[in-house]
N, C-alpha and C positions, 0 to 999 in steps of 0.2 A: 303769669304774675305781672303784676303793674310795674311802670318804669323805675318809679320812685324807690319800690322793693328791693327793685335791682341794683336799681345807682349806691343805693344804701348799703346792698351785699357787696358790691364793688371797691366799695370807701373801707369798707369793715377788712377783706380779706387783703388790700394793699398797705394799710396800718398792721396787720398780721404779718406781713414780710418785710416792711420798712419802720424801724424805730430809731432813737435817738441813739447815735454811736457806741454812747455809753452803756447802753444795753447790751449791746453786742456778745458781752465779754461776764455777761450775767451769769452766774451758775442758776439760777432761778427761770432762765429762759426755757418755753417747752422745746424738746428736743426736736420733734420734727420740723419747727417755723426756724428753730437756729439755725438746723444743717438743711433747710430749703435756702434760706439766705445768705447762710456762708456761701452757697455757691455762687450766686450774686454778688459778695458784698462790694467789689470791687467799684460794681454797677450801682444795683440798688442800692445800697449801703451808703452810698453818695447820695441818697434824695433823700429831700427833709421831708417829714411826717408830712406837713400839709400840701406838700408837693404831691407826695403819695393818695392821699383822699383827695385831691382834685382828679390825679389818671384815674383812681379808681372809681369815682362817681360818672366821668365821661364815658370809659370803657364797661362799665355796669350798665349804662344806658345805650348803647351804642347799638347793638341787635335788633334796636327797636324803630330803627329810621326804615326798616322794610314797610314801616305803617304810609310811605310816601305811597305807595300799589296805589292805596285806595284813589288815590287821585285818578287812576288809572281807569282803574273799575273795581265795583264790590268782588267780580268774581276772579279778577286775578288778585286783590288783596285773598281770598281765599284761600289762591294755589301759592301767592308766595310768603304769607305771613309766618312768619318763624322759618325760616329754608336758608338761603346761604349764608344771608348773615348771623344764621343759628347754629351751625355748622360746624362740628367738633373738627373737621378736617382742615376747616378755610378759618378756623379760629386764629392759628399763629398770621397768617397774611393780614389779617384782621387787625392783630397786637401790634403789627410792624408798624402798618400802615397810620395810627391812632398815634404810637410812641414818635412818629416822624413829622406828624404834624404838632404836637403836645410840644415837644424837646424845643424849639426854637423860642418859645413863652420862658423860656429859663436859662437860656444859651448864655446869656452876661452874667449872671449868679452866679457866686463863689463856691457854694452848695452843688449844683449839679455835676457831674465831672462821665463823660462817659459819652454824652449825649443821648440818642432815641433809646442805644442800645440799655442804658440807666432804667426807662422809663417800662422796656419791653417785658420783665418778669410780670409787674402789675400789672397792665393791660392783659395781655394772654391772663393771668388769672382771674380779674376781674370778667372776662369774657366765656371762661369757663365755666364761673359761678352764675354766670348772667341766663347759659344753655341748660344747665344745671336746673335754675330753679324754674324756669319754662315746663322744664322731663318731669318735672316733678304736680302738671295741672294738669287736669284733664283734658285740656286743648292738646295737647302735645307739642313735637317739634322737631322738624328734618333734619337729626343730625349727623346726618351723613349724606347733604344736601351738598353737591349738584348733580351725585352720583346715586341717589334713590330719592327717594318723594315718599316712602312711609315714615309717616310719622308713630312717632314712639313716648310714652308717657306713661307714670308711675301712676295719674290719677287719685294721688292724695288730697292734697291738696287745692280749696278755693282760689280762683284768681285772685281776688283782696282777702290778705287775714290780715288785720288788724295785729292782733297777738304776734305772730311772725315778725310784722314790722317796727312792732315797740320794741319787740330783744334785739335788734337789730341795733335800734338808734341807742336803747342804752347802753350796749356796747362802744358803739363808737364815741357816746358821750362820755363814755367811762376815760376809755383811750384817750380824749380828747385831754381831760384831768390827767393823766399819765403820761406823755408823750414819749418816757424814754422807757415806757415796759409794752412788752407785747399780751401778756398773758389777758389783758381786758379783750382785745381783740379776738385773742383764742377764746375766751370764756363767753364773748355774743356771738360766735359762729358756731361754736358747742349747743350754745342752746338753741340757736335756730333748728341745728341736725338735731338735737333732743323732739325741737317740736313737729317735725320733720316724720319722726318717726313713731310721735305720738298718733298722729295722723293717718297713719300707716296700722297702726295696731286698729283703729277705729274703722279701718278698710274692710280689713280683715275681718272683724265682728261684722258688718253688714251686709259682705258677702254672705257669711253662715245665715242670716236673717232670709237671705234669698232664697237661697240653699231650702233650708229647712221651708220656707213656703213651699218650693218649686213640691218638693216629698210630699208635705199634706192635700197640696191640691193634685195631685199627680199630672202635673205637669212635664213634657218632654221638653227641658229648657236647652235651646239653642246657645244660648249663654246667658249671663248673668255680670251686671255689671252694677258699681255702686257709684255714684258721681258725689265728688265735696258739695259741701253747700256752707255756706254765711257761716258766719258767729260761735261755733263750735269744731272742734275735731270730731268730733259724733255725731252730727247733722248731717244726714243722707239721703240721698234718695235713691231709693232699690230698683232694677228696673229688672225683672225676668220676658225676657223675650222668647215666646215657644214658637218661631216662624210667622205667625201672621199676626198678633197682639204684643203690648208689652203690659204687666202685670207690674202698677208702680205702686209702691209706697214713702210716704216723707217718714224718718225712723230716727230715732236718736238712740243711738246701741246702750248708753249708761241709762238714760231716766229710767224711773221706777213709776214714775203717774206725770200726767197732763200737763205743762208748766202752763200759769197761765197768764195774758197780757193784755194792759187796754193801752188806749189811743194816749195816754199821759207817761207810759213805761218809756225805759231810756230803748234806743234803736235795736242794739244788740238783743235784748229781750223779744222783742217782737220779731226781731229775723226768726228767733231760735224758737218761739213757742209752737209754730205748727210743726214740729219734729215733735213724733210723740211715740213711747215703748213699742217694742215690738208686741205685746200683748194686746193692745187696745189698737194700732194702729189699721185707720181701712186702708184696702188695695182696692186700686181703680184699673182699669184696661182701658188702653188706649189699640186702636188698629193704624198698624202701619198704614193701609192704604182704606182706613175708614170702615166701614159696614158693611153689610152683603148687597147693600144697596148704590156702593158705590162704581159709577157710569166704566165699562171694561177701558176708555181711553185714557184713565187714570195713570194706569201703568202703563202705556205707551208713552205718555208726557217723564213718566220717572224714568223709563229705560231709551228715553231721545238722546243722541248722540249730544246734544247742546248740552243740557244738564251732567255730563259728563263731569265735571269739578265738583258739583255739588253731592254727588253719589261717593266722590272721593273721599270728599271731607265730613259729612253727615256719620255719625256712630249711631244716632237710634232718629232715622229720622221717622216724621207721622204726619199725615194727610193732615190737613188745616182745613181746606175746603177746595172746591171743584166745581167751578161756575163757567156755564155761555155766556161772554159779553162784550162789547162793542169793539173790533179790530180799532188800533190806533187808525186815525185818517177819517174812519167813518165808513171804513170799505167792509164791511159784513160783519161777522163777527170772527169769534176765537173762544178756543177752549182753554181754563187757565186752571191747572192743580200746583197749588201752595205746600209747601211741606215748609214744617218745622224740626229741629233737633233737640231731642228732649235732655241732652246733656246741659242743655242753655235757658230750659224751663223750669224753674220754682217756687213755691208760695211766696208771693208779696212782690212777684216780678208783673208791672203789668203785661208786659211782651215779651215774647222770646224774641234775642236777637239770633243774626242768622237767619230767619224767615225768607225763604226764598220760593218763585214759582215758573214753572214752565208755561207758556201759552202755546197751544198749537192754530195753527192758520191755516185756512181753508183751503189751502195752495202747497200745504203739508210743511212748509217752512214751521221753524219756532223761533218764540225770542226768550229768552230768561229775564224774568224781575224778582227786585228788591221790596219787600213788603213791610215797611214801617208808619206804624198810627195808623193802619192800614188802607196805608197808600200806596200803592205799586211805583216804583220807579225802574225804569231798565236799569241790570246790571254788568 
């Protein structure tokens, strides 16, 4: 999920535990945000509302400064993007730490009384909700990182929904009108999990879509996976993988016929028009490692101990292409197979990102690259 989603879940669910005094003592309060906060109130209870949507926008966004890796390198942003700092386990060390730098921004106010400890419910929840809406993309996310590396994800969910992030803001804008009632709060986090789970239903329909191809063509499907896409909770793309092809379809579980789009429709229209019924819709094969024609060094390059990250992280990956061509330096040449990950591939995308490739050297060493606008850069 994007930062901004996050900072916004963060603002949302710290205004859901922090309200105006006066609310406190509401018989109209829901019952589980009162007696979440009663336990707090001593603490939280002491922060004012917009104290609370400042921790909760920093600590919503805060999981996401692992995106420094890249500096590093593309392939350790791979290995560490979403890991510790995503971390359901390292989550409280997280809150602490966030709440002890925050707290001294407030220390002379008459309003805060408690110090970091005031600040720490909403960070740790904000950071929860931050893991949360990660598990819930198809990228997934290590959260039980530093002590495993599988990553785990519900796969509802696009990384940008739109729709997601407007229930967001107008809750918090609602809040913002309210300051001294919680329930605007609870009522944009409700509908987020409402959309959350719309999503979820949508899943479930395009699996069956798999399902039921894998049966007509009889197919012996290895699995079956669906990935979000743009502009819909119905927007799919089906992928049956029977070991050495994947059998995709773009599908939208509700339509009933074609929608259709020109170059003058608003955006969302056009993401969403190549999804089309599962009655009319073609399936195309793609080969993992290309044709019968493709060179047997292919998969030596996939099974190199280098490329070892990217086997990690890839969920359906597929041959791009497999070319001899000039070693860096000018010293002979090199064998280089590209793969892509078809979770990061779909109509109106010009690239997949993630596009990664092994070169092998005539001296049996390899080196991994990065292939964008297809341009190779080391990774």
């Amino acid at each position: 999920m994007d930062t901004l989603t996050h900072a916004l879940t963060g603002a949302l669910v710290a205004r859901l535990i922090c309200a105006a005094p006066q609310a406190a003592t509401s018989a109209a309060l829901p019952r589980i945000a009162g007696r979440f906060s009663a336990a707090f109130y001593g603490r939280a209870g002491s922060v004012a509302p917009w104290q609370a949507v400042v921790v909760g926008l920093v600590a919503g966004a805060f999981p996401d400064i692992d995106a420094v890796t890249k500096w590093i390198g593309e392939l350790t942003y791979l290995r560490h993007h979403r890991g510790v700092t995503h971390s359901v386990l390292l989550a409280p060390l997280w809150a602490a730490l966030l709440s002890t730098l925050l707290a001294p921004l407030w220390a002379g106010t008459r309003r805060l009384q408690g110090g970091w400890k005031a600040l720490f419910p909403l960070a740790l929840a904000a950071l929860l909700l931050h893991i949360a809406g990660d598990w819930i993309t198809q990228f997934g996310t290590m959260m039980l990182a530093p002590f495993s590396d599988a990553r785990s994800g519900l796969g509802a969910m696009f990384i940008i929904d739109l729709s997601f992030t407007g229930i967001l803001l107008a809750g918090l804008a609602l809040a913002a009108l309210l300051p001294g009632r919680r329930w605007p709060a609870a009522l944009g986090l409700a509908g987020a999990v409402g959309w959350v789970v719309l999503a979820w239903v949508g899943k479930q329909e395009a699996q069956a879509v798999g399902q039921r191809h894998a049966q007509a063509q009889g197919l012996q499907a290895v699995w079956i996976d669906s990935m979000p896409r743009p502009a819909s909770p119905f927007n799919w793309t089906v992928t049956v993988f029977d070991g050495q092809r994947y059998h995709v379809a773009h599908v939208n579980t509700r339509r009933t016929a074609a929608l259709v789009a020109g170059s003058d429709d608003n955006f969302v229209r056009r993401f969403s028009a190549p999804y089309l019924p599962e009655a009319i819709v073609p399936w195309s094969q793609v080969g993992r490692f290309g044709g019968p024609d493709t060179p047997a060094w292919v998969r030596q390059a996939w099974e190199h101990e280098a490329f070892a990250t990217y086997r990690w992280f890839a969920l359906a990956p597929a041959l791009v292409s497999a070319v001899e061509q000039p070693a860096p330096g000018g010293s002979g040449t090199e064998r280089c197979a590209v793969f892509r990950d078809l979770r990061f591939d779909f109509p109106g995308r010009s690239e997949s990102p993630f596009t990664f490739g092994l070169c092998l050297q005539a001296d049996g060493s390899a080196r991994v690259v990065k292939v964008e606008d297809g341009v190779q850069r080391p990774a």
